[in-house]
Structure formats: C-alpha cells, structure tokens
C-alpha positions in Angstrom: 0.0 0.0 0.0 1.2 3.3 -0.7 0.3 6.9 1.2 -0.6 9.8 -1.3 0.2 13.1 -0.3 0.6 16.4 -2.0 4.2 16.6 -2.3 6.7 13.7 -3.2 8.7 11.4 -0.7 12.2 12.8 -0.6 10.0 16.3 0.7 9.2 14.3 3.6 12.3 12.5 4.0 13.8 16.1 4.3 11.3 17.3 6.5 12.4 14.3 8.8 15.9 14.6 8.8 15.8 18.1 9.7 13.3 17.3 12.4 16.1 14.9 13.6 19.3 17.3 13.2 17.1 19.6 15.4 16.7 17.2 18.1 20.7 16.4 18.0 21.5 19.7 18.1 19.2 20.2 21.6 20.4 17.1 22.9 24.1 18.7 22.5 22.8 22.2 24.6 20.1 20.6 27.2 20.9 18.8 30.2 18.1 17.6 31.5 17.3 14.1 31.4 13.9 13.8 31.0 14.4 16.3 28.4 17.4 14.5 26.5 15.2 11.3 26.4 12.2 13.0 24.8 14.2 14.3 22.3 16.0 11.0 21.9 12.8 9.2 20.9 12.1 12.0 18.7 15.0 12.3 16.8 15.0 7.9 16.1 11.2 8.5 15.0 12.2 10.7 12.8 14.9 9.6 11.4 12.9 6.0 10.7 10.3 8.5 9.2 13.2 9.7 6.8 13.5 6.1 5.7 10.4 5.1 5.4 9.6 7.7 3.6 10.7 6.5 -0.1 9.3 3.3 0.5 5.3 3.7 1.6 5.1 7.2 -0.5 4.5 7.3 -4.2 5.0 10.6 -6.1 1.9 12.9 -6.9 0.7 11.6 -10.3 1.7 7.9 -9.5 -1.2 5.2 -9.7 1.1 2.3 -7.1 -0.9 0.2 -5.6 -4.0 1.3 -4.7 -7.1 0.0 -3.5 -9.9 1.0 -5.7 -13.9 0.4 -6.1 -14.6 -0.5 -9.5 -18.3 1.0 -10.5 -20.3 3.4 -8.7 -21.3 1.9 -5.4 -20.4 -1.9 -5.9 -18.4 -1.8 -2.7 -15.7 -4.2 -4.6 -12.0 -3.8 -2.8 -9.8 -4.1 -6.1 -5.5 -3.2 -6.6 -5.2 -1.6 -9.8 -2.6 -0.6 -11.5 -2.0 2.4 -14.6 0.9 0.2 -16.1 0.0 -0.8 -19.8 3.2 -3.3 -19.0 0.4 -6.4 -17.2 0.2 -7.7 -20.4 4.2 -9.6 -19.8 5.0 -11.8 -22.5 1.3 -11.2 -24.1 3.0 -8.4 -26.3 4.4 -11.0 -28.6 1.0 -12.1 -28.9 -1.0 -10.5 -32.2 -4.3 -9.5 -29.8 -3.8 -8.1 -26.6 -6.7 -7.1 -23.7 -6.0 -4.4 -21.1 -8.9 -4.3 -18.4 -9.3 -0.2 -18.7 -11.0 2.3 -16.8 -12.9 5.0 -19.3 -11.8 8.6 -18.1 -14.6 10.7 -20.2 -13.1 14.1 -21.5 -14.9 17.3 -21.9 -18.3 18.0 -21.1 -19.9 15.2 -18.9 -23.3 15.1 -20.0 -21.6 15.3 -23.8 -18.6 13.7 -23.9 -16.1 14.7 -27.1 -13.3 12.2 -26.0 -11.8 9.5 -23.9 -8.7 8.9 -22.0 -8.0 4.9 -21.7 -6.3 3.8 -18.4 -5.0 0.6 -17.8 -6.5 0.3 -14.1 -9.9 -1.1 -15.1 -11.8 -3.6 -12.8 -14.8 -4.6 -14.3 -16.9 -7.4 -12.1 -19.3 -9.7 -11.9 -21.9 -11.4 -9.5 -23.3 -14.8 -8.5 -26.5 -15.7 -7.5 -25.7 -16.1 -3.9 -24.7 -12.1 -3.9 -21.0 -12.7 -4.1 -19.0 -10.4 -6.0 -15.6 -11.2 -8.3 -13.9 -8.2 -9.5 -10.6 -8.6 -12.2 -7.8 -6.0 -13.6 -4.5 -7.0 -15.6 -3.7 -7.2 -19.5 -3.2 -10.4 -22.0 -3.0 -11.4 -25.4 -4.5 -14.1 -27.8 -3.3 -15.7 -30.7 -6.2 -17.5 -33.4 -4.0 -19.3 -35.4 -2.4 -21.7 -32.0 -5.2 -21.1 -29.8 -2.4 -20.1 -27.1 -3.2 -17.0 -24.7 -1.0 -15.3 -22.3 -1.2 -12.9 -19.5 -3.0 -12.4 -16.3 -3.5 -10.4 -13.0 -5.2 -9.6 -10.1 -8.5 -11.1 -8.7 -11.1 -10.1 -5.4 -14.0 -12.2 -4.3 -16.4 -10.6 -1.9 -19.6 -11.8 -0.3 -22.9 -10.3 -0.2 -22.2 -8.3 2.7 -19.1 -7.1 1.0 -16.3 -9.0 2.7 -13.4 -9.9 1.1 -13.4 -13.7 1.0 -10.8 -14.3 -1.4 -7.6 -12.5 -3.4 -5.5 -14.1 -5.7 -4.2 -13.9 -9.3 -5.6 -15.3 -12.7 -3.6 -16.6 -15.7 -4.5 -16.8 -18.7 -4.1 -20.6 -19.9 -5.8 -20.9 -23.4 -7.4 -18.9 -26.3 -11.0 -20.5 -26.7 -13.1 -18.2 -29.2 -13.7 -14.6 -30.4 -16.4 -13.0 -32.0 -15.7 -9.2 -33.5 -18.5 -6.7 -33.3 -18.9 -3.8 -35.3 -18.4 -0.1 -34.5 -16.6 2.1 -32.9 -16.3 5.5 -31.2 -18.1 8.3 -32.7 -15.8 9.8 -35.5 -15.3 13.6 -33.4 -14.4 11.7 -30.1 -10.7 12.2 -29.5 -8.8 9.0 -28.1 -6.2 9.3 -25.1 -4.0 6.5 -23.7 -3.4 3.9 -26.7 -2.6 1.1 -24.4 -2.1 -1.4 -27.7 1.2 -1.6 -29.8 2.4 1.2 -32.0 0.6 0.7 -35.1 -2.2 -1.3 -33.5 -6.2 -0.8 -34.1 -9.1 -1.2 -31.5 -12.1 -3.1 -32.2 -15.2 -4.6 -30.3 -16.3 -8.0 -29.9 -16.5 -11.0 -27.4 -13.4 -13.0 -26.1 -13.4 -16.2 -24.2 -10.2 -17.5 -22.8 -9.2 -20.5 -20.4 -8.3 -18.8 -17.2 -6.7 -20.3 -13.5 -7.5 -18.6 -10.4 -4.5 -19.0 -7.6 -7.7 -19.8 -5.3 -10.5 -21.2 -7.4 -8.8 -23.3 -9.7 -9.8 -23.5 -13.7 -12.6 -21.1 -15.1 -13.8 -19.9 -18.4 -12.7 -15.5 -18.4 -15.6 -14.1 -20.9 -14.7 -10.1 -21.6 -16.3 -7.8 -24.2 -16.0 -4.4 -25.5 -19.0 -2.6 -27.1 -18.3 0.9 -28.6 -21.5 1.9 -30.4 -24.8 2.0 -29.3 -25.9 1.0 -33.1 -24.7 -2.4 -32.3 -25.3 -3.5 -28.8 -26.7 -7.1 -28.4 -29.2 -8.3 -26.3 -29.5 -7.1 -22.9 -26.1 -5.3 -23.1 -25.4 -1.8 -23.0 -21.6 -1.4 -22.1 -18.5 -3.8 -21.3 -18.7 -6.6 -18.8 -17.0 -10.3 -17.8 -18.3 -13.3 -16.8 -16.1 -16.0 -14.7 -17.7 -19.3 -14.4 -16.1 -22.8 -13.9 -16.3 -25.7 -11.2 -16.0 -23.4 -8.3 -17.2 -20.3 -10.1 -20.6 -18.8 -10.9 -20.1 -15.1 -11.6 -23.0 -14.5 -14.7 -24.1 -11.4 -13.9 -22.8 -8.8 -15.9 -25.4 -6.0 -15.4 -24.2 -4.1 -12.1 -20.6 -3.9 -14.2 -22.0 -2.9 -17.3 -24.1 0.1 -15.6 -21.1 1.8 -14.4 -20.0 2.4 -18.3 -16.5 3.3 -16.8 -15.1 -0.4 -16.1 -14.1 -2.3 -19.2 -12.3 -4.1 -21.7 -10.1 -2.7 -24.7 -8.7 -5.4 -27.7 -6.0 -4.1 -30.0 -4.9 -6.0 -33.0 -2.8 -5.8 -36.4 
C-alpha cells in the first residue's frame, strides 16, 4: 500500500531529517534528562520516518498500488494498476486485452473524447450475492489457440467482505467474435494502451483462465463501442467467470457503471 500526499517522498524525508538534526542539536545544549530522552525518541522516530519515507510514499501523479472500487457503489475492494506493461510476454501475442478504466473528457453530459487507463476492474456477481472483481492485460493468438497474460482477482460476499484475493492466468485462447463499430468519428482518443501501429475493435473473447484460489474457469470479456450495435440485454462492457467453483453470470451491475471495461488491439 502506498500513502498519497501532495508533495513527493524525498519532501518528507527532508522534513524528517531536519526534524532529527534539530533534536541532536538540543540534545548537545540541554541537560536535563527527561528532556534529552524526549528528544532522543524523537529524533530515532524521525529519522525512521526519513526512511520510510521513499518506500510507503508514491509521487503525486503515480497510480502504485492502490485499493480501488470499481463502479459506482459496488463496494468491490480491487489493486489496480495504470501500467500498460500487465500484459508480460502477451506483447508478442498478435491480440492483446487491457482491463481499462474510461476517463470521459470534456463535457460530462456530452462527452467529445476518452482517456484509456490501464486500471480497469470490471466485475461480476453470482446468485448467492457474491462479487468477483478482475484488472490485468493479455493477449491471444487464433491461429495456436495459445493466450498469455494475467493479473489480479477479489472475491467478496454479499455483505461485502473480502473472502478471497489471488491472481488469474491466462491458460488458453478458446473463441472470439468481433463486433462492429466504434467510437463516434469527433471523439478524441487518449492512452493507446495497444502496440504502435495497433487498431481497436469490439467483440467477445473467451479465454481458459486459472485462479490461484479457485482453480480452472472460463474468463468471458467484451467491449462494445456503439450503441448502433449493442446485443441483447447489453449496454456497455462486462466479464463473466464461471467454472467448477465459479458462478459469476451477472454482468449488469458492471455494465451500468459504463466506466469499467475491456479494450482489444490487433494488427
């Protein structure tokens, strides 16, 4: 976990240090000991302060690790992370994913662009009111059925208690379907996660997935970017997890938020 403040770490390392040289400096003129010990165990906190500092601070700007709520009141704990690098060795692959959060630029009520960030947690629910929330990157290859990739995973109950963290892995490319359309032509486009050179699309991708705590699963993502061409009882981007220990179907809290999603780049 990181702390984030208004000003970077080595500010309060600084601040700490001198906070320490003044209590040296007193401890050198003042006699007293009651008075020498107090500023004895002020000068050691502050000087652990000083080195602490670099190491639970990130700089202003900087995503770290955070713990985030994916979705407007979903009350899903999830660590995200602004990196475009989760994808690992999916790069090599010819399609690659990245779980994005949609940052809507300019007017709220009528947007002219969108900023693509590489934090997304969409989710899902079960019947029994448990929650699964996802975020990471991969990439798929057609032509050898292979996928790659993975990240970060939170299960929570209906009361919305964490009851499981882990990590998924992409294991296996199993079938996509593209959809047509896009953004509308005057929307400007910020944070190209995908390759140099690379194009977004819609569609639907199923991959073979393995959760560090629920075993094997079926990861079914999709991104839909015009209205003209929403299936059935869709209106935005979603995931389903299902398997033998894993029954998250219900797409429609995740979808509502229209800020949690998916984004597939290809040649």
């Amino acid at each position: 976990m990181t702390i984030q403040l208004d000003w970077p770490w080595w500010v309060s390392s600084l601040l700490a240090a001198g906070v320490a040289a003044g209590c040296l400096v007193a401890l050198l003129l003042i006699r007293r000991p009651v008075v020498q010990g107090i500023l004895g165990t002020l000068a050691v906190l502050a000087i652990a302060s000083a080195v602490a500092a670099p190491l639970v601070m990130s700089d202003p700007g900087s995503p770290g690790m955070a713990t985030m709520t994916p979705g407007a009141g979903s009350g899903v704990p999830m660590i995200g992370d602004d990196s475009p690098d989760q994808a690992g060795t999916a790069v090599d692959m010819p399609f690659t994913f990245f779980f994005t959060h949609y940052e809507y630029l300019g007017d709220p009520d009528d947007p002219s662009g969108v900023r693509y960030h590489s934090s997304g947690a969409p989710f899902a629910d079960a019947p029994d009111g448990s929650t699964i929330a996802v975020n990471g990157a991969g990439g798929w290859d057609p032509a050898t059925a292979l996928a790659d990739g993975g990240g970060e995973y939170v299960i929570t109950n209906a009361a919305g208690d964490v009851t499981e963290r882990g990590t998924w892995t992409a294991t296996d490319f199993v079938s996509f379907e593209q959809i047509p359309g896009w953004l509308p032509p005057h929307w400007r486009e910020e944070g190209w996660q995908g390759p140099p050179g690379s194009v977004g699309f819609a569609g639907f991708l199923e991959i073979g997935v393995t959760l560090s705590g629920s075993g094997e699963g079926l990861l079914t993502t999709w991104c839909l970017m015009s209205e003209e061409y929403l299936p059935p009882d869709h209106v935005s981007d979603g995931i389903t997890v299902t398997g033998p220990q894993l029954d998250f179907t219900d797409y429609h809290r995740s979808e509502a938020s229209f800020v949690e999603g998916v984004m597939f780049y290809g040649p």
